[in-house]
CHARMM internal coordinates of N, CA and C (Angstrom, degrees):
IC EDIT
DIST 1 N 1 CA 1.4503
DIST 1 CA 1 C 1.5268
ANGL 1 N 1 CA 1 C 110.90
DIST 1 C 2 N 1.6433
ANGL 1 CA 1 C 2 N 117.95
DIHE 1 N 1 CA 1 C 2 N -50.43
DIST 2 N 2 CA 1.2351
ANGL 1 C 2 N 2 CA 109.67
DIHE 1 CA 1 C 2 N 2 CA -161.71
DIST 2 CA 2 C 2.3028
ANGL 2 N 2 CA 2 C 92.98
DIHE 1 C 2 N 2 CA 2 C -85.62
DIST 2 C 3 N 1.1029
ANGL 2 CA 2 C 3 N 132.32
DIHE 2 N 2 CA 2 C 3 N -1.21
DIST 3 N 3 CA 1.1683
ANGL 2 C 3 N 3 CA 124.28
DIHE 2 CA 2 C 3 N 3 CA -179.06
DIST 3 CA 3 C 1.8287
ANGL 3 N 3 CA 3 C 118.02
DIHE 2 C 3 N 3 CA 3 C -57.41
DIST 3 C 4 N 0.9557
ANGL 3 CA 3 C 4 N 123.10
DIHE 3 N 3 CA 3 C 4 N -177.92
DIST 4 N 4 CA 1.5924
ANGL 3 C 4 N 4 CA 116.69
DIHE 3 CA 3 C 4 N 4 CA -178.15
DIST 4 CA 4 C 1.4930
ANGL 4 N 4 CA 4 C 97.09
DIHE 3 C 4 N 4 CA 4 C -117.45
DIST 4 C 5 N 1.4394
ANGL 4 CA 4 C 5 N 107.77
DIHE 4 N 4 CA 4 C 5 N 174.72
DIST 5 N 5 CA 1.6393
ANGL 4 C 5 N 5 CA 118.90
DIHE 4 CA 4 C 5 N 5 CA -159.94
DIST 5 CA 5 C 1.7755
ANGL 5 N 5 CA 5 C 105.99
DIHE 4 C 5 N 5 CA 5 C -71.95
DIST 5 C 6 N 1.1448
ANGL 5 CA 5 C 6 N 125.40
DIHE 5 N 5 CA 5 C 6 N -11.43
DIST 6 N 6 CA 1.3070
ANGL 5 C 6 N 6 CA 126.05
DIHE 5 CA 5 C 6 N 6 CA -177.12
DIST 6 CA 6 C 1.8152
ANGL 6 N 6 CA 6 C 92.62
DIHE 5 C 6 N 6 CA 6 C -79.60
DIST 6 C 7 N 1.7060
ANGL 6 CA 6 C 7 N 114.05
DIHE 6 N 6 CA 6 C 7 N -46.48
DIST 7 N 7 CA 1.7211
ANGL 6 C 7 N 7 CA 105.12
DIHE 6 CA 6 C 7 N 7 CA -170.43
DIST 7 CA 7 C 1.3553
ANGL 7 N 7 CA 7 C 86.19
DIHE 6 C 7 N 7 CA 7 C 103.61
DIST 7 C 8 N 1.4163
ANGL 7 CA 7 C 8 N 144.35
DIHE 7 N 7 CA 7 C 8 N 32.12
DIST 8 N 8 CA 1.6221
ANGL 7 C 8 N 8 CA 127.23
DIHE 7 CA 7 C 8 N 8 CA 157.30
DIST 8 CA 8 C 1.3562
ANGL 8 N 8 CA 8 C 93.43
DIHE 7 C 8 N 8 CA 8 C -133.64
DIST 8 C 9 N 1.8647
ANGL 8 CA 8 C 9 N 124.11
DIHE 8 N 8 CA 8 C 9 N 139.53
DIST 9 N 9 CA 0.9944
ANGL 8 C 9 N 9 CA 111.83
DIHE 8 CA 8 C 9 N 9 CA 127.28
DIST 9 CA 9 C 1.2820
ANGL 9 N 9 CA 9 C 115.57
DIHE 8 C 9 N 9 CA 9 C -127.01
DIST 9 C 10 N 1.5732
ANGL 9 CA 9 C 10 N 110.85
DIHE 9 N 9 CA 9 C 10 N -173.58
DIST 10 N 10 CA 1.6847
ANGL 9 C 10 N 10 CA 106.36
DIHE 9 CA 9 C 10 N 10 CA -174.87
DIST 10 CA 10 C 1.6627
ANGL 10 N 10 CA 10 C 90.23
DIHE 9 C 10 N 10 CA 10 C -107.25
DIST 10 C 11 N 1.9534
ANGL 10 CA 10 C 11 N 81.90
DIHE 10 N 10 CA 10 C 11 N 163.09
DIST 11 N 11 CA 1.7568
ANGL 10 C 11 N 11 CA 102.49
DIHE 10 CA 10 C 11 N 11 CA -160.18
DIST 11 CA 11 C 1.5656
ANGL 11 N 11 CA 11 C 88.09
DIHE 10 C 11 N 11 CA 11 C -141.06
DIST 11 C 12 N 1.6526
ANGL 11 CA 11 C 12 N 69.94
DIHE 11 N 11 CA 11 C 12 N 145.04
DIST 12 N 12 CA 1.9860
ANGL 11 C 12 N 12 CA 100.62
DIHE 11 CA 11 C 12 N 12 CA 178.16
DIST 12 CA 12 C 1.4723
ANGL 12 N 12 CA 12 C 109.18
DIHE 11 C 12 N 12 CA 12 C -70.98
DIST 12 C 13 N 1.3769
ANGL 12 CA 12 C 13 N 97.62
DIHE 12 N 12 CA 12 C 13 N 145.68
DIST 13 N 13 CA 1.4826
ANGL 12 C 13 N 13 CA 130.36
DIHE 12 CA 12 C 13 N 13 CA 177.81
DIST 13 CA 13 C 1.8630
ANGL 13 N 13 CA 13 C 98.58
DIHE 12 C 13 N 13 CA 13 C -6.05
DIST 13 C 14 N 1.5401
ANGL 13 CA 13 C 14 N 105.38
DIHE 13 N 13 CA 13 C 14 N -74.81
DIST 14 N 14 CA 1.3458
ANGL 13 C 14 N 14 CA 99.09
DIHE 13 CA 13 C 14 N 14 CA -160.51
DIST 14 CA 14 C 1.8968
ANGL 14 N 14 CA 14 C 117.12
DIHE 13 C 14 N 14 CA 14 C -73.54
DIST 14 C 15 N 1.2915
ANGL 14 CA 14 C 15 N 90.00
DIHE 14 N 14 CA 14 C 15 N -11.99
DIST 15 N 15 CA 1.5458
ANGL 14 C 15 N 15 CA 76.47
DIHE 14 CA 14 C 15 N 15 CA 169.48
DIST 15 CA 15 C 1.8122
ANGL 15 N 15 CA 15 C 124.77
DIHE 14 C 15 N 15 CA 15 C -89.31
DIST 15 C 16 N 1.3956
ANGL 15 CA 15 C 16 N 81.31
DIHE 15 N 15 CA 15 C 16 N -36.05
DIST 16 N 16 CA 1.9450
ANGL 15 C 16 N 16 CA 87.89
DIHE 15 CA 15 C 16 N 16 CA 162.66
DIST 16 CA 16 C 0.9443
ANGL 16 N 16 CA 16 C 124.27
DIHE 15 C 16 N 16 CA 16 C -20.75
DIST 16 C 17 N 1.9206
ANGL 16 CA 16 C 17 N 104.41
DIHE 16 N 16 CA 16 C 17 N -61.94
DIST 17 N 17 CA 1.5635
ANGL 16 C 17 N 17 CA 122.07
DIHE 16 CA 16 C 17 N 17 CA -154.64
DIST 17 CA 17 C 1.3516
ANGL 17 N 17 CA 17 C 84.84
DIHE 16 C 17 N 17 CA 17 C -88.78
DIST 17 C 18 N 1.7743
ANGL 17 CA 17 C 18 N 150.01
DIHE 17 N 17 CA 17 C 18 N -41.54
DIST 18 N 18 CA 1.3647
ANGL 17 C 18 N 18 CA 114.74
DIHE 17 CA 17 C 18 N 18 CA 171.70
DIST 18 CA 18 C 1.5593
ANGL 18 N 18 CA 18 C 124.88
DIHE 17 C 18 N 18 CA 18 C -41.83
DIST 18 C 19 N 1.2979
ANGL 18 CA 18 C 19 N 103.52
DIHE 18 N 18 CA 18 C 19 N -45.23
DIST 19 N 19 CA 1.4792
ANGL 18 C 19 N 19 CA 95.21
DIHE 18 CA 18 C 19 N 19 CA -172.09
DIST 19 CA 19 C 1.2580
ANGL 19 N 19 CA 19 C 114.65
DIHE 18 C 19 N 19 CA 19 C -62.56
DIST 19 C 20 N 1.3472
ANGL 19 CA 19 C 20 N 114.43
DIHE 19 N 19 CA 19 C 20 N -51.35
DIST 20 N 20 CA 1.7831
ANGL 19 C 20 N 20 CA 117.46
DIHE 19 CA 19 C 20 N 20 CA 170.97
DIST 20 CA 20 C 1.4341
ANGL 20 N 20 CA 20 C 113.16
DIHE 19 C 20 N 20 CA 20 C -46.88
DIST 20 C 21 N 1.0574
ANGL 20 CA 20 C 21 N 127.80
DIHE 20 N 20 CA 20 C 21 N -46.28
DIST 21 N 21 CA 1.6798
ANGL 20 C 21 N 21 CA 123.13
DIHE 20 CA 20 C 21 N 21 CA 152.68
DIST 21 CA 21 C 1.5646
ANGL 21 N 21 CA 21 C 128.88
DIHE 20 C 21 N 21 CA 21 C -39.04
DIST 21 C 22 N 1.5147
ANGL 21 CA 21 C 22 N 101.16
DIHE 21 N 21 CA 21 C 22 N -47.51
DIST 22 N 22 CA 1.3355
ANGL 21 C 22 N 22 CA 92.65
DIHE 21 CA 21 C 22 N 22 CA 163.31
DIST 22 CA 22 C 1.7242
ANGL 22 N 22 CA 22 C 131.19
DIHE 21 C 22 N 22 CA 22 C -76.43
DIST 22 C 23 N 1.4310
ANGL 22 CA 22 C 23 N 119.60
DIHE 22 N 22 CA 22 C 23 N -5.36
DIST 23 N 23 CA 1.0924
ANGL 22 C 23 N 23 CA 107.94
DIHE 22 CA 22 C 23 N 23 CA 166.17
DIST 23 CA 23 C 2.1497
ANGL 23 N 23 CA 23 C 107.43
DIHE 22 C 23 N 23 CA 23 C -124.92
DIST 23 C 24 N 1.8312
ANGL 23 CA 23 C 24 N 88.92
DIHE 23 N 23 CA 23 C 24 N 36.38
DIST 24 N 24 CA 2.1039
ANGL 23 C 24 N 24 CA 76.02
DIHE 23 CA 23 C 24 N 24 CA 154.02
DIST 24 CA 24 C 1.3493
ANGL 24 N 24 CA 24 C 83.95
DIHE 23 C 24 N 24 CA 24 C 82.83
DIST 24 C 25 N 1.2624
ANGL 24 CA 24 C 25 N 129.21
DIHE 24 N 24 CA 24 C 25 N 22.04
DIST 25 N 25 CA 2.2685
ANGL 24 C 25 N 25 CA 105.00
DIHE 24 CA 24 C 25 N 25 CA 179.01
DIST 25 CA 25 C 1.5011
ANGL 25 N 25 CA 25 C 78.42
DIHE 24 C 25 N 25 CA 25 C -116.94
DIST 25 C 26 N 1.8419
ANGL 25 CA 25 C 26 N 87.77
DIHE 25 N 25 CA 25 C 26 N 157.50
DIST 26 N 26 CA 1.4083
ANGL 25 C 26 N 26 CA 105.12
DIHE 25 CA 25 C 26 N 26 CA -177.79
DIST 26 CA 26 C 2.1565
ANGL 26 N 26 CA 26 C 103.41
DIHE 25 C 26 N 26 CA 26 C -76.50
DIST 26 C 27 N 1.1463
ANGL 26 CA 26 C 27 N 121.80
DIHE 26 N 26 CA 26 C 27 N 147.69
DIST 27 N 27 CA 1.2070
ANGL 26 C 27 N 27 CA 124.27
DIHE 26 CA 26 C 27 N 27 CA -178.46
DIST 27 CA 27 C 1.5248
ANGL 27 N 27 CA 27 C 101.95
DIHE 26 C 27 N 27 CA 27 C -58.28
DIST 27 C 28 N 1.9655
ANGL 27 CA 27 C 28 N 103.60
DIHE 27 N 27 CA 27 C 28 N 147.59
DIST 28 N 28 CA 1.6259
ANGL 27 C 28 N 28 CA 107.61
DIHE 27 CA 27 C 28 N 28 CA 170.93
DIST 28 CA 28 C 1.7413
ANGL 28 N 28 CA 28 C 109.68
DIHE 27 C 28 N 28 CA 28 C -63.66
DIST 28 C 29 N 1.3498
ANGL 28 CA 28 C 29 N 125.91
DIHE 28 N 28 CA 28 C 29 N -179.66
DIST 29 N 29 CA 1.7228
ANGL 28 C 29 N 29 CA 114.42
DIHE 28 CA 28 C 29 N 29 CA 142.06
DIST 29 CA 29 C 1.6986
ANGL 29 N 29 CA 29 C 101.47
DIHE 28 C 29 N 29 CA 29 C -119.47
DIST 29 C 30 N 0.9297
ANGL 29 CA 29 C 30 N 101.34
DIHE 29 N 29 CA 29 C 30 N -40.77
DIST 30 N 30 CA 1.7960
ANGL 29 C 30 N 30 CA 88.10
DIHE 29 CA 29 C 30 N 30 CA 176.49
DIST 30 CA 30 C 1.3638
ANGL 30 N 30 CA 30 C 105.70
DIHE 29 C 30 N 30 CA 30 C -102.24
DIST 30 C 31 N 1.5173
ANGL 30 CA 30 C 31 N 102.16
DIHE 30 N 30 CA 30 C 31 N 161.71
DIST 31 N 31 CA 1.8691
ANGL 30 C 31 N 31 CA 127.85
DIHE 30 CA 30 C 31 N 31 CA -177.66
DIST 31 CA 31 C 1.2697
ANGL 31 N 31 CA 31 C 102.90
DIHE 30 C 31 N 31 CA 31 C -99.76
DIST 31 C 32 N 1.3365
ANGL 31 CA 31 C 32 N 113.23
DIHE 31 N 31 CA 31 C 32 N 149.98
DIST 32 N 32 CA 1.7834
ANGL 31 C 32 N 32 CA 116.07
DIHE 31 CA 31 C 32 N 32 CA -157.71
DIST 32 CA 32 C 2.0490
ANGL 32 N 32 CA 32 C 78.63
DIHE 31 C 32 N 32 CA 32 C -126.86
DIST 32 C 33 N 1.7041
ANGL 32 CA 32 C 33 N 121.56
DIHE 32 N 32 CA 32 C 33 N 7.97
DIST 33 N 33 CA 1.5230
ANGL 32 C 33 N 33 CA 101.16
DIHE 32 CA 32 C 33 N 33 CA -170.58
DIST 33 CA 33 C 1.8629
ANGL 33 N 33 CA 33 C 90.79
DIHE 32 C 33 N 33 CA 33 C -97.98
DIST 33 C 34 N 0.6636
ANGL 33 CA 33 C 34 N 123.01
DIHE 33 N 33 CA 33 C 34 N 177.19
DIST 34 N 34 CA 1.5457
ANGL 33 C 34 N 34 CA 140.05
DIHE 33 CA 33 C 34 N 34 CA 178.88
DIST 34 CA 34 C 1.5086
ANGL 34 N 34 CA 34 C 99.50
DIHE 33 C 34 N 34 CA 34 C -106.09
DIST 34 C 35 N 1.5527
ANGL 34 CA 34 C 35 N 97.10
DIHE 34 N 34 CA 34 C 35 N 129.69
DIST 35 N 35 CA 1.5752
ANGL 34 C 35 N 35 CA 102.05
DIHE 34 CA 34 C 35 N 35 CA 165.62
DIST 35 CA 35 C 1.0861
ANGL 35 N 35 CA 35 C 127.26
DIHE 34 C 35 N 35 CA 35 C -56.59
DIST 35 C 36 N 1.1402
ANGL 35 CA 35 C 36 N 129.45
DIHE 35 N 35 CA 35 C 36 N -55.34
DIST 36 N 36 CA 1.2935
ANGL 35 C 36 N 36 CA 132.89
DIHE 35 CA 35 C 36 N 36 CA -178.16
DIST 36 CA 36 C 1.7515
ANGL 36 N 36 CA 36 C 121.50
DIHE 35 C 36 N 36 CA 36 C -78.74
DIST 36 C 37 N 2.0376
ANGL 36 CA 36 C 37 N 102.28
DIHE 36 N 36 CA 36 C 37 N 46.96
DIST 37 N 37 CA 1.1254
ANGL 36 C 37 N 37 CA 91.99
DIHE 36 CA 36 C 37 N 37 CA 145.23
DIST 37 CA 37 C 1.6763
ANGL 37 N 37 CA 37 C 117.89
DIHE 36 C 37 N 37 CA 37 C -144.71
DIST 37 C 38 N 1.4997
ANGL 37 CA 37 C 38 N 93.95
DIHE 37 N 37 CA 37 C 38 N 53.50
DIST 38 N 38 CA 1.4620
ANGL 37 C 38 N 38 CA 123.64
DIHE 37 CA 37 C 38 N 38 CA 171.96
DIST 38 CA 38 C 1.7714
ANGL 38 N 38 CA 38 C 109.34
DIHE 37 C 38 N 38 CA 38 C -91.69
DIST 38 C 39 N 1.4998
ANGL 38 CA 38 C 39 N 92.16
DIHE 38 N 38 CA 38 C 39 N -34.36
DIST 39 N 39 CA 1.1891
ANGL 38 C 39 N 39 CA 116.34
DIHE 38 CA 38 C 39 N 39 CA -161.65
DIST 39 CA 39 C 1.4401
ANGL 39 N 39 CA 39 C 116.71
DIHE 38 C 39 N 39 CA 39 C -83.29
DIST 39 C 40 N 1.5320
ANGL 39 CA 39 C 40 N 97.93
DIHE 39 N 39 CA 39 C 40 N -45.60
DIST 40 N 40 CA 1.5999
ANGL 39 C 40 N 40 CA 109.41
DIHE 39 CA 39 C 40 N 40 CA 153.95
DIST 40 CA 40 C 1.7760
ANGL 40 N 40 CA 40 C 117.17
DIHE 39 C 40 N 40 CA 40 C -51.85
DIST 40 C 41 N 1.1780
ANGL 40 CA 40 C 41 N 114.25
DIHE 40 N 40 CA 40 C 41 N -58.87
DIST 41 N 41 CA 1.2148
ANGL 40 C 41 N 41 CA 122.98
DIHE 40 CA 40 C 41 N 41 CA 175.25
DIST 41 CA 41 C 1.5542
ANGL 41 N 41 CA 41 C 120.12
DIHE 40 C 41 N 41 CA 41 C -42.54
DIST 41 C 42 N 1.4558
ANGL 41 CA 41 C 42 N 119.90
DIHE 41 N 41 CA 41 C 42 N -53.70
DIST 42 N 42 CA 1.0052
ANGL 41 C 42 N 42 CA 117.94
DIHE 41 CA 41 C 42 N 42 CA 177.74
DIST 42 CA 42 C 1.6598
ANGL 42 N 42 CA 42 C 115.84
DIHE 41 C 42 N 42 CA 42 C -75.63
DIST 42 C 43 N 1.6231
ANGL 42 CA 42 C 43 N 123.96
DIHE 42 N 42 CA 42 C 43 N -3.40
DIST 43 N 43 CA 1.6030
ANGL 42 C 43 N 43 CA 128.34
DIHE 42 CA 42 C 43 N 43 CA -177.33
DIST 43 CA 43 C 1.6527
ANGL 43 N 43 CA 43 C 84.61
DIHE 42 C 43 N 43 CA 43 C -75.40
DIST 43 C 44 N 1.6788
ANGL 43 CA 43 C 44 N 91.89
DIHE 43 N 43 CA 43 C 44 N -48.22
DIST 44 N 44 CA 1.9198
ANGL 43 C 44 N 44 CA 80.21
DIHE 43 CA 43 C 44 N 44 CA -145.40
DIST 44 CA 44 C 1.9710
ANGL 44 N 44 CA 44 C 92.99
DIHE 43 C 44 N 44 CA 44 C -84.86
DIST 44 C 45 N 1.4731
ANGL 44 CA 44 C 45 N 134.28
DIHE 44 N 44 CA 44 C 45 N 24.60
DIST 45 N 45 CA 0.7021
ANGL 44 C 45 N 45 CA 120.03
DIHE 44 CA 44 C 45 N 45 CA 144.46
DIST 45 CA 45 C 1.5513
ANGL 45 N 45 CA 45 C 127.54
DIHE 44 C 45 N 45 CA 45 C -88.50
DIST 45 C 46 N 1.2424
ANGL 45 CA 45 C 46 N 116.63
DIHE 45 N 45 CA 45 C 46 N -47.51
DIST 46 N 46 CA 1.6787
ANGL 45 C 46 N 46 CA 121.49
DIHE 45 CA 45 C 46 N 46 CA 148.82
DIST 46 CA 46 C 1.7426
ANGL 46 N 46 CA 46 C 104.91
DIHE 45 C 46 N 46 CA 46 C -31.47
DIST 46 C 47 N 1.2162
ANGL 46 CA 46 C 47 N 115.74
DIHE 46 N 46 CA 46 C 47 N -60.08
DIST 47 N 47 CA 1.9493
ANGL 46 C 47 N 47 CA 98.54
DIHE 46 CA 46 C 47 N 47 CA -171.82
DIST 47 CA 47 C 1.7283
ANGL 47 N 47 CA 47 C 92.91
DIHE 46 C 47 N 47 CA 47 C -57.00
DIST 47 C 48 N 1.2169
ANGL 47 CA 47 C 48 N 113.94
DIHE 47 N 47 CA 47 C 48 N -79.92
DIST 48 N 48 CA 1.7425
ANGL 47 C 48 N 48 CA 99.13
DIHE 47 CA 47 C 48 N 48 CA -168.10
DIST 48 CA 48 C 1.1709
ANGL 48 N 48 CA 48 C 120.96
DIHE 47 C 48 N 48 CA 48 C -30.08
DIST 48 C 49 N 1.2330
ANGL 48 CA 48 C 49 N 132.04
DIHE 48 N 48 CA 48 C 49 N -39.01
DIST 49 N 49 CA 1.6616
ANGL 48 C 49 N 49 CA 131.80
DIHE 48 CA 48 C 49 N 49 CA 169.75
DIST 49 CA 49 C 1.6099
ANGL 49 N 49 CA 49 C 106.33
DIHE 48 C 49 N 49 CA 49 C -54.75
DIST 49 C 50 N 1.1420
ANGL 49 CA 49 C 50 N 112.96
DIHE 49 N 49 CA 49 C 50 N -38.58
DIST 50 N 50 CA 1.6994
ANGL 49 C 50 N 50 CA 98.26
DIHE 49 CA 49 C 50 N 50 CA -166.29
DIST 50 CA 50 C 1.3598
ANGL 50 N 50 CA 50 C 93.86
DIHE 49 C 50 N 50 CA 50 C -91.51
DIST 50 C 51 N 1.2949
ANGL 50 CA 50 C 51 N 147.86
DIHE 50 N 50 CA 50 C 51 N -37.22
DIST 51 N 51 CA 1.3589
ANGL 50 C 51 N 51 CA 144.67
DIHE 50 CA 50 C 51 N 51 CA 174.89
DIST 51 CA 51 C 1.5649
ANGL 51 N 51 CA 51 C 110.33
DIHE 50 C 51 N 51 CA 51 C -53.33
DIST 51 C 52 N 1.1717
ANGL 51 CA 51 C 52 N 107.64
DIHE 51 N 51 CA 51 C 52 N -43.07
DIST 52 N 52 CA 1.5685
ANGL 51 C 52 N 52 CA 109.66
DIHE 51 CA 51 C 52 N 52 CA 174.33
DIST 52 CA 52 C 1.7416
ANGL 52 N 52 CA 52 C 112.28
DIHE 51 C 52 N 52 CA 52 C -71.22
DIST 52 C 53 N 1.0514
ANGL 52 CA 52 C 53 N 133.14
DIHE 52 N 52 CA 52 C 53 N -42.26
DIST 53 N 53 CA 0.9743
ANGL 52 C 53 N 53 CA 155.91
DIHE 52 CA 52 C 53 N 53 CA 168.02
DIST 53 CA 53 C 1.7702
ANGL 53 N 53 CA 53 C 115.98
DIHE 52 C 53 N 53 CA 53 C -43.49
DIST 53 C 54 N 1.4797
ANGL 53 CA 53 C 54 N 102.45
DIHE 53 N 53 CA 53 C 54 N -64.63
DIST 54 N 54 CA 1.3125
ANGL 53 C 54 N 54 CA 104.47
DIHE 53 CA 53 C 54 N 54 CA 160.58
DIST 54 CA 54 C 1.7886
ANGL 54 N 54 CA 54 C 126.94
DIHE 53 C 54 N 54 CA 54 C -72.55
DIST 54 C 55 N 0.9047
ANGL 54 CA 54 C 55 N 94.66
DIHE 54 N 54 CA 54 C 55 N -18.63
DIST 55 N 55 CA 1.7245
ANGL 54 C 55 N 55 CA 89.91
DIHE 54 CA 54 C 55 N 55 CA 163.43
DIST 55 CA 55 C 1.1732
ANGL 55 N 55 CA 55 C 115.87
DIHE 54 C 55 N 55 CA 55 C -86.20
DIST 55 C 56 N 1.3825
ANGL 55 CA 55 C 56 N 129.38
DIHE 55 N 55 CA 55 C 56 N -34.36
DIST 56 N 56 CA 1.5823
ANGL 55 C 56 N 56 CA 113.79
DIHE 55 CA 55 C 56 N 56 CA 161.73
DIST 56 CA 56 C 1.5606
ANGL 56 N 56 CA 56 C 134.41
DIHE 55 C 56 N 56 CA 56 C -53.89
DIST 56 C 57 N 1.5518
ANGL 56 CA 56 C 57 N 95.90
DIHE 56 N 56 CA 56 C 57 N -26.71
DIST 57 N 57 CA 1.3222
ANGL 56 C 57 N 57 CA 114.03
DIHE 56 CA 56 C 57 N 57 CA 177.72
DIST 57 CA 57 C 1.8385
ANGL 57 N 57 CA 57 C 110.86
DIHE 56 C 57 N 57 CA 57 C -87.78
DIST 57 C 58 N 1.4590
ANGL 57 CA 57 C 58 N 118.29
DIHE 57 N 57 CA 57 C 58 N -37.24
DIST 58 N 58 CA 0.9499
ANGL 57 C 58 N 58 CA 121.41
DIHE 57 CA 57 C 58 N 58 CA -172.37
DIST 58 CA 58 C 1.6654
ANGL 58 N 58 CA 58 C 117.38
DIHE 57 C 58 N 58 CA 58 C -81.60
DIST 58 C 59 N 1.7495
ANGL 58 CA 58 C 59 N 114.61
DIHE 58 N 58 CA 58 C 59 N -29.31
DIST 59 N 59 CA 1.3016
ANGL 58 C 59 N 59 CA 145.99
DIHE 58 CA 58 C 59 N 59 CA -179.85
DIST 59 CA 59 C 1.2998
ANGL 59 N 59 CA 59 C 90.24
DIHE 58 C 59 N 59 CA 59 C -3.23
DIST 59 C 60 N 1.3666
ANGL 59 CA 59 C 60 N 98.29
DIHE 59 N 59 CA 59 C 60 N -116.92
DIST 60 N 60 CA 1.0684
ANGL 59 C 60 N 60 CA 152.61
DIHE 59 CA 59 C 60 N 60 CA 123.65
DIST 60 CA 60 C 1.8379
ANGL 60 N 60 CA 60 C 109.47
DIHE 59 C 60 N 60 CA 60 C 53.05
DIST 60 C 61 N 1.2249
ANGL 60 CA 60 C 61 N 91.69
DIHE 60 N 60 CA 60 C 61 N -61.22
DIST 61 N 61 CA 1.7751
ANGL 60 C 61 N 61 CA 120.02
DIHE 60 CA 60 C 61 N 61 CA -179.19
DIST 61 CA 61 C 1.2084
ANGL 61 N 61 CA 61 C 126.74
DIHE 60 C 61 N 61 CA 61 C -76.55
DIST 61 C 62 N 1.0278
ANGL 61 CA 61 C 62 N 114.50
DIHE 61 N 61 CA 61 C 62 N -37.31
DIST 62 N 62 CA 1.7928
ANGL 61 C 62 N 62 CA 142.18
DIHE 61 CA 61 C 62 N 62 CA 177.81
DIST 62 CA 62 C 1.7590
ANGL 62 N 62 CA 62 C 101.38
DIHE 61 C 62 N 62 CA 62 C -26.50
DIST 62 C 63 N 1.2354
ANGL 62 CA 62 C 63 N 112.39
DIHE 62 N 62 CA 62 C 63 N 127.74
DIST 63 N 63 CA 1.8867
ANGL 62 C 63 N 63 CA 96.05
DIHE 62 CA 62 C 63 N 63 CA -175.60
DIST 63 CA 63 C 1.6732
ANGL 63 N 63 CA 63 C 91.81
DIHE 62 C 63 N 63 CA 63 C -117.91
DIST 63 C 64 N 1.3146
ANGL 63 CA 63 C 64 N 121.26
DIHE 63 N 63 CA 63 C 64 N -172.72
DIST 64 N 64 CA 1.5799
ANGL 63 C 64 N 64 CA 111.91
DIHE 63 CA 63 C 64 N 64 CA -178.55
DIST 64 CA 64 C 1.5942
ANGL 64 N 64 CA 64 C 98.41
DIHE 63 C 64 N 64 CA 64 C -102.61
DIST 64 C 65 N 1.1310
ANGL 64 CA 64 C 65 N 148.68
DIHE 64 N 64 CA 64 C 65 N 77.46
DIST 65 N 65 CA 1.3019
ANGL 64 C 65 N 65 CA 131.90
DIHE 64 CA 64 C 65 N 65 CA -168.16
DIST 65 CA 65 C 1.6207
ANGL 65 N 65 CA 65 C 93.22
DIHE 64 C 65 N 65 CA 65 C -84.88
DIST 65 C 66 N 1.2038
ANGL 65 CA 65 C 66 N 103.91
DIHE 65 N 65 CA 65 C 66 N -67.83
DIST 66 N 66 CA 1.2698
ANGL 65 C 66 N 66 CA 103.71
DIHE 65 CA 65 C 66 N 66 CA 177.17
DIST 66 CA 66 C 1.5264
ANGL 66 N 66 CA 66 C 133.96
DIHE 65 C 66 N 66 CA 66 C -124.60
DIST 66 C 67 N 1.4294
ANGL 66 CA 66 C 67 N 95.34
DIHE 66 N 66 CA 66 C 67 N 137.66
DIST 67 N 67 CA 1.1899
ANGL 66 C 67 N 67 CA 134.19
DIHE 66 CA 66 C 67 N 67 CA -164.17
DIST 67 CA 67 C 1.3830
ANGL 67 N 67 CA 67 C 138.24
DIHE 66 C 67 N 67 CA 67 C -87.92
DIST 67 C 68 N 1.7042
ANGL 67 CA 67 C 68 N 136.20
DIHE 67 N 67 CA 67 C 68 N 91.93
DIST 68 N 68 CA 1.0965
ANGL 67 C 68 N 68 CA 106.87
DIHE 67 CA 67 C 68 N 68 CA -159.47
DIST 68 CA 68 C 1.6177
ANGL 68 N 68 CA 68 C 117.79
DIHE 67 C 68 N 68 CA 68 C -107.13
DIST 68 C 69 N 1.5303
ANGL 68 CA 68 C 69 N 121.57
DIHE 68 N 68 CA 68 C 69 N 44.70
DIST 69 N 69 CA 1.2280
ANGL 68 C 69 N 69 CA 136.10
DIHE 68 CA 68 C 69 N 69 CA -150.85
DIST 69 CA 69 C 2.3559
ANGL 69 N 69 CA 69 C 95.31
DIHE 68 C 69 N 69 CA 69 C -90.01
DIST 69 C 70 N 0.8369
ANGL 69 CA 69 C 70 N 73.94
DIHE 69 N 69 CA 69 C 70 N -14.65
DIST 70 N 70 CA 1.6432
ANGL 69 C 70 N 70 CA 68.85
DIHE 69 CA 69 C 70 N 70 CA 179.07
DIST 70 CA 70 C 1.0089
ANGL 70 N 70 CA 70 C 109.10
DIHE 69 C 70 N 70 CA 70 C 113.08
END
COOR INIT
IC SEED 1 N 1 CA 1 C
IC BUILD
């Protein structure tokens, strides 16, 4: 769910080196991902929550004032 439309994302240090463990590679010691995009991840998961959130709340309410049917 949380992957991007290609189906890759990149993974922190310790999961890397599981996988490289599981196929026989010697473990990384440094992470080539940038911290701060955990951080991103979790903003733009907080925005989807409140966007979703307000449309359940807002749904509902919506009146037709305006109209752009011609």
């Amino acid at each position: 769910k949380g992957l991007p439309r290609g189906g890759w994302t990149e993974l922190d240090l310790a999961q890397t080196n599981y996988l490289r463990g599981l196929v026989e590679l010697p473990p990384e010691t440094s992470s080539k991902v940038a911290v701060e995009k955990d951080r991103r991840r979790m903003k733009a998961n907080q925005i989807r929550r409140a966007v979703k959130r307000h449309s359940q709340i807002a749904g509902g309410r919506r009146s037709g004032g305006r109209n752009n049917n011609g």
